[in-house]
FIKOLZA-1660 file (N, C-alpha, C; in steps of 0.1 Angstrom, whole numbers, plus 5000, padded with zeros to 4 digits):
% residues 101
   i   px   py   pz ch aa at
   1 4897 4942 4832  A  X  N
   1 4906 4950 4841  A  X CA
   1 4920 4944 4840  A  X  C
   2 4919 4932 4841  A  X  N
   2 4931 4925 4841  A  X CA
   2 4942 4926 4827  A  X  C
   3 4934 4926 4820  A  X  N
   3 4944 4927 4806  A  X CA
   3 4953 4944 4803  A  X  C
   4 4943 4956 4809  A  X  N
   4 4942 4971 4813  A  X CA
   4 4958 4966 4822  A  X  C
   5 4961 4963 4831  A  X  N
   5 4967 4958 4840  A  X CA
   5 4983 4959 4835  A  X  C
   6 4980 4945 4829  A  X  N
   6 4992 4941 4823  A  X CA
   6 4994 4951 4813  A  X  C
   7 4986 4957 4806  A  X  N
   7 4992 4967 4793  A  X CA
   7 5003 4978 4806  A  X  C
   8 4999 4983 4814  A  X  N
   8 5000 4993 4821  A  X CA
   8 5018 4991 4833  A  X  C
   9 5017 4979 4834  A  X  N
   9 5029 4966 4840  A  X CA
   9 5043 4971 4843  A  X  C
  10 5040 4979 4829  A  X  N
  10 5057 4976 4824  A  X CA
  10 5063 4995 4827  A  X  C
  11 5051 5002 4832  A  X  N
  11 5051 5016 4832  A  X CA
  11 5057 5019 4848  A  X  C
  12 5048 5012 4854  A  X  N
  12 5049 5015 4870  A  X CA
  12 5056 5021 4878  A  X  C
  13 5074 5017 4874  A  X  N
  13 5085 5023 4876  A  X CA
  13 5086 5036 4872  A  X  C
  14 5076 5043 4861  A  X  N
  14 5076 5057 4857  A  X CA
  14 5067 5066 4865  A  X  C
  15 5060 5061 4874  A  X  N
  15 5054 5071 4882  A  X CA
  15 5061 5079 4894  A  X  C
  16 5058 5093 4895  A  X  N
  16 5066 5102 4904  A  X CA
  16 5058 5103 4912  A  X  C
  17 5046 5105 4915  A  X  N
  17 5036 5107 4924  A  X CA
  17 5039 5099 4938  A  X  C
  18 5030 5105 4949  A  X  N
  18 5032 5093 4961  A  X CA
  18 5026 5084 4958  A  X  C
  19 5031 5072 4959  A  X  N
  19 5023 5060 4964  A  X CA
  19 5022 5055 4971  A  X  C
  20 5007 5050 4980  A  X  N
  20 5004 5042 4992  A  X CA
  20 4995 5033 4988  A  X  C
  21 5002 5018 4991  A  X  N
  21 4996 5006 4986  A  X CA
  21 4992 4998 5001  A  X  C
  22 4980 4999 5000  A  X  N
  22 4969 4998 5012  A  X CA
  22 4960 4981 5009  A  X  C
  23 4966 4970 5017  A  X  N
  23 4965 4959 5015  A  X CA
  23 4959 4951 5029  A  X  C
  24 4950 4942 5024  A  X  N
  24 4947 4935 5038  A  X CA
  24 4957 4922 5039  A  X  C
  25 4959 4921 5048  A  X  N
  25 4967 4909 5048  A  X CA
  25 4966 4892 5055  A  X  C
  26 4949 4895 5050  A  X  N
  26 4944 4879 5048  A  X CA
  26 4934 4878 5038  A  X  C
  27 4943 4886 5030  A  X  N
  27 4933 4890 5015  A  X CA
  27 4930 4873 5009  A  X  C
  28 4918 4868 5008  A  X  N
  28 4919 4853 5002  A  X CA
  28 4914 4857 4985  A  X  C
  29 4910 4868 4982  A  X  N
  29 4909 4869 4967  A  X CA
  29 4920 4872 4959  A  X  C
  30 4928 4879 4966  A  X  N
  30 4941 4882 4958  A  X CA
  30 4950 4879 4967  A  X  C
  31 4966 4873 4965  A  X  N
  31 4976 4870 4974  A  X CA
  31 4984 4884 4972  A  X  C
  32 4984 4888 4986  A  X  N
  32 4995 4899 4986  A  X CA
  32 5005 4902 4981  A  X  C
  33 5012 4890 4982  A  X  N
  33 5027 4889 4979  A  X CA
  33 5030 4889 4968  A  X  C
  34 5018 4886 4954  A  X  N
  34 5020 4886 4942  A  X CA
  34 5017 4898 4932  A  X  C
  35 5009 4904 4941  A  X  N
  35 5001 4918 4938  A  X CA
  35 5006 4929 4945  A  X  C
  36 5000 4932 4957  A  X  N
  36 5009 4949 4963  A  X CA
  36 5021 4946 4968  A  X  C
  37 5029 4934 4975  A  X  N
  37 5047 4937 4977  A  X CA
  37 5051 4937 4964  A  X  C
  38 5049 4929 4951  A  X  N
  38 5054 4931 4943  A  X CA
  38 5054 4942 4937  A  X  C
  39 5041 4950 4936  A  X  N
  39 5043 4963 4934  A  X CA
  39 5048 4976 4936  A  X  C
  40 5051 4973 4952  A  X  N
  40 5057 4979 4959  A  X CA
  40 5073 4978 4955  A  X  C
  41 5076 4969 4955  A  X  N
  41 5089 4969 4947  A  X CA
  41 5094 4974 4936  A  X  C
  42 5083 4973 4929  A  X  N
  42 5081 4982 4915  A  X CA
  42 5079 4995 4916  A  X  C
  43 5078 5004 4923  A  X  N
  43 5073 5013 4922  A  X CA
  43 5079 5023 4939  A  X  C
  44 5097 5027 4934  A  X  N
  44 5105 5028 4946  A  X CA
  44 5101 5040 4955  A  X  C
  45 5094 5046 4953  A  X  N
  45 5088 5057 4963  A  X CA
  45 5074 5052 4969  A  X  C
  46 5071 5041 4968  A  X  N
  46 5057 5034 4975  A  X CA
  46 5058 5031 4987  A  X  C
  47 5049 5033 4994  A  X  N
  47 5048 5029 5007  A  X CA
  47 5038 5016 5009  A  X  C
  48 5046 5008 5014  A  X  N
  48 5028 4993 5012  A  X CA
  48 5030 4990 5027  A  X  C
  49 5015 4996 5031  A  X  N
  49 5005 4997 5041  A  X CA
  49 4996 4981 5041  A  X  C
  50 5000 4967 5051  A  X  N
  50 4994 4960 5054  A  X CA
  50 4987 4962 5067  A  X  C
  51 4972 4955 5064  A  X  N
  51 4966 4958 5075  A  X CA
  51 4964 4943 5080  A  X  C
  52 4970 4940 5090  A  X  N
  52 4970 4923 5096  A  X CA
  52 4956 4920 5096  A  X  C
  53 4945 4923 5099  A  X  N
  53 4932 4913 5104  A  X CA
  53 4920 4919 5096  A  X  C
  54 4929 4925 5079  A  X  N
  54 4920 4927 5069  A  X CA
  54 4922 4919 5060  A  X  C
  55 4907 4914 5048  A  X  N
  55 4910 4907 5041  A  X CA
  55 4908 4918 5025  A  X  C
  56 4901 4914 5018  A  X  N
  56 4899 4921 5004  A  X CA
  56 4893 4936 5003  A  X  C
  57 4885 4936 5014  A  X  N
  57 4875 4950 5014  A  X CA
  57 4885 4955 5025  A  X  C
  58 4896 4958 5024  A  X  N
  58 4906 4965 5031  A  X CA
  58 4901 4980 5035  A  X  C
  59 4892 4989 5023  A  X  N
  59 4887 4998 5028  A  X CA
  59 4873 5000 5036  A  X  C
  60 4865 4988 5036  A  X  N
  60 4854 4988 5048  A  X CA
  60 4862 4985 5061  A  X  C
  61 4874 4978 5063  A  X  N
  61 4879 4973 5074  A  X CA
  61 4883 4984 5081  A  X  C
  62 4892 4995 5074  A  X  N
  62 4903 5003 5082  A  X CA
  62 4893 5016 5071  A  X  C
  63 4886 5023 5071  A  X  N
  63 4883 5036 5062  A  X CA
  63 4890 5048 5068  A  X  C
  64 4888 5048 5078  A  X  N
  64 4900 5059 5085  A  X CA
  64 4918 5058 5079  A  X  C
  65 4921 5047 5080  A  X  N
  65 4932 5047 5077  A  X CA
  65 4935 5049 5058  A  X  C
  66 4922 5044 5054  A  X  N
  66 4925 5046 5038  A  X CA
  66 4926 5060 5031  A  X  C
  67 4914 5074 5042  A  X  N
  67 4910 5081 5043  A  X CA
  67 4926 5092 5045  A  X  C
  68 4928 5084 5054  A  X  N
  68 4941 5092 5054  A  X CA
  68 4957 5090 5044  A  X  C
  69 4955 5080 5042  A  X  N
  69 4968 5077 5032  A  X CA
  69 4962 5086 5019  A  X  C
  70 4947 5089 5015  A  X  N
  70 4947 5093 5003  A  X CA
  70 4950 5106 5007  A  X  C
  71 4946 5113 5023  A  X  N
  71 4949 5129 5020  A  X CA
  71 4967 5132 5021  A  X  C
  72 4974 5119 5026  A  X  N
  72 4986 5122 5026  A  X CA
  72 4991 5123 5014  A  X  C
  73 4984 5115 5002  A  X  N
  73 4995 5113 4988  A  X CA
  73 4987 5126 4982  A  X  C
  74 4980 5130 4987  A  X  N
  74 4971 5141 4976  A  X CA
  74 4982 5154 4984  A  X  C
  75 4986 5152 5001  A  X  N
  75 4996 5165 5001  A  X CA
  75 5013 5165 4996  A  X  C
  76 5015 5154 4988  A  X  N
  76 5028 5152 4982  A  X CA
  76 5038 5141 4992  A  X  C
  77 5025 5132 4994  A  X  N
  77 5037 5122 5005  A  X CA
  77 5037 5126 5022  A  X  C
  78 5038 5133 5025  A  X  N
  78 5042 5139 5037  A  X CA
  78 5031 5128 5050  A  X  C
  79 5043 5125 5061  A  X  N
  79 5039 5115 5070  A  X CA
  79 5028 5123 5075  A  X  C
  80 5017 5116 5081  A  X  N
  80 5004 5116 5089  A  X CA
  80 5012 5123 5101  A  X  C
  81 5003 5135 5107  A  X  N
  81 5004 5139 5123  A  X CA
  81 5009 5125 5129  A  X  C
  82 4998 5116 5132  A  X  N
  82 4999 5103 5137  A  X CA
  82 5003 5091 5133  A  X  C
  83 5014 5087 5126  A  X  N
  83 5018 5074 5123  A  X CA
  83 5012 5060 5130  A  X  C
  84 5007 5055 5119  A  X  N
  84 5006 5041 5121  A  X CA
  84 5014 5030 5120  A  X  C
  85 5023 5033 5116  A  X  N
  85 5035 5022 5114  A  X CA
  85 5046 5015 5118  A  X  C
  86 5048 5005 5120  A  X  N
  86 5054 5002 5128  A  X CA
  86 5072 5002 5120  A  X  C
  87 5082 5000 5130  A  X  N
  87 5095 5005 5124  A  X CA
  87 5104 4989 5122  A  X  C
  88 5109 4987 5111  A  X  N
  88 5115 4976 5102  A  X CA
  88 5109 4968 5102  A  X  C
  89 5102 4961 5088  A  X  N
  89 5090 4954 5088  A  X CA
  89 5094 4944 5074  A  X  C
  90 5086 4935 5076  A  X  N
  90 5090 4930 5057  A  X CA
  90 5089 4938 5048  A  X  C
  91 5083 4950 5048  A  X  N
  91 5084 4952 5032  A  X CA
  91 5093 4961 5030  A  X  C
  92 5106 4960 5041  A  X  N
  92 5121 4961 5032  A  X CA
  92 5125 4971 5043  A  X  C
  93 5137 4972 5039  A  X  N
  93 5144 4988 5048  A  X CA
  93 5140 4999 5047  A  X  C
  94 5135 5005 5056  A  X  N
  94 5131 5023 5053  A  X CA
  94 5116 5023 5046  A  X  C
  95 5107 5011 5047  A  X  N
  95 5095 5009 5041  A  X CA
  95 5088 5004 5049  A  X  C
  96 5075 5013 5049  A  X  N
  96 5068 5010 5063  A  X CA
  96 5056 5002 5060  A  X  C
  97 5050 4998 5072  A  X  N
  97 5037 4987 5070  A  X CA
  97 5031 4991 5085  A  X  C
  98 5017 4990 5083  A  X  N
  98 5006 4993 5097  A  X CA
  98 5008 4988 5104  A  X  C
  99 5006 4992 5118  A  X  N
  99 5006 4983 5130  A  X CA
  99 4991 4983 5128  A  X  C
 100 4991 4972 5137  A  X  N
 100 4978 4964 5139  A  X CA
 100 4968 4977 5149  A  X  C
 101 4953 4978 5144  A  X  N
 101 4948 4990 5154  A  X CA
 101 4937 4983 5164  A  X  C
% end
């Protein structure tokens, strides 16, 4: 997977689709900050969704919330009825991240 990865690296900035990068943020298998903020950065229409008191299985933690970021990017981005996010956060200006549920 990893080598798939890196071939793929250098494209990221070419994607137009939405992106929602859905992260736990006491991930101990992967460090966030090296993986989805940085990708988020890469990739200037992303949205990176931390979930404070999740670790790696981000999607057993929060399924509702994963559930929903996929039907948001599958309707072209468009915010949730119900926002989870809280307003100016680290992952930059005008880039949002979960509030704690």
């Amino acid at each position: 997977m990893v080598p798939a990865v890196m071939m793929m690296r250098g494209r990221f900035a070419e994607l137009r689709m939405p992106v929602i990068i859905i992260a736990g943020a006491k991930d101990r298998v992967v460090d966030v900050g090296r993986h989805a903020k940085r990708l988020h950065g890469e990739i200037p229409q992303s949205d990176l969704r931390l979930v404070p008191d999740a670790g790696h299985m981000v999607h057993y933690a929060v399924p509702d919330q994963v559930a929903e970021a996929i039907e948001e990017a599958a309707a072209g981005g468009r915010q949730p009825a119900a926002p989870h996010w809280l307003p100016g956060n680290a992952a930059g200006p005008d880039r949002r991240v979960p509030a704690a549920e």
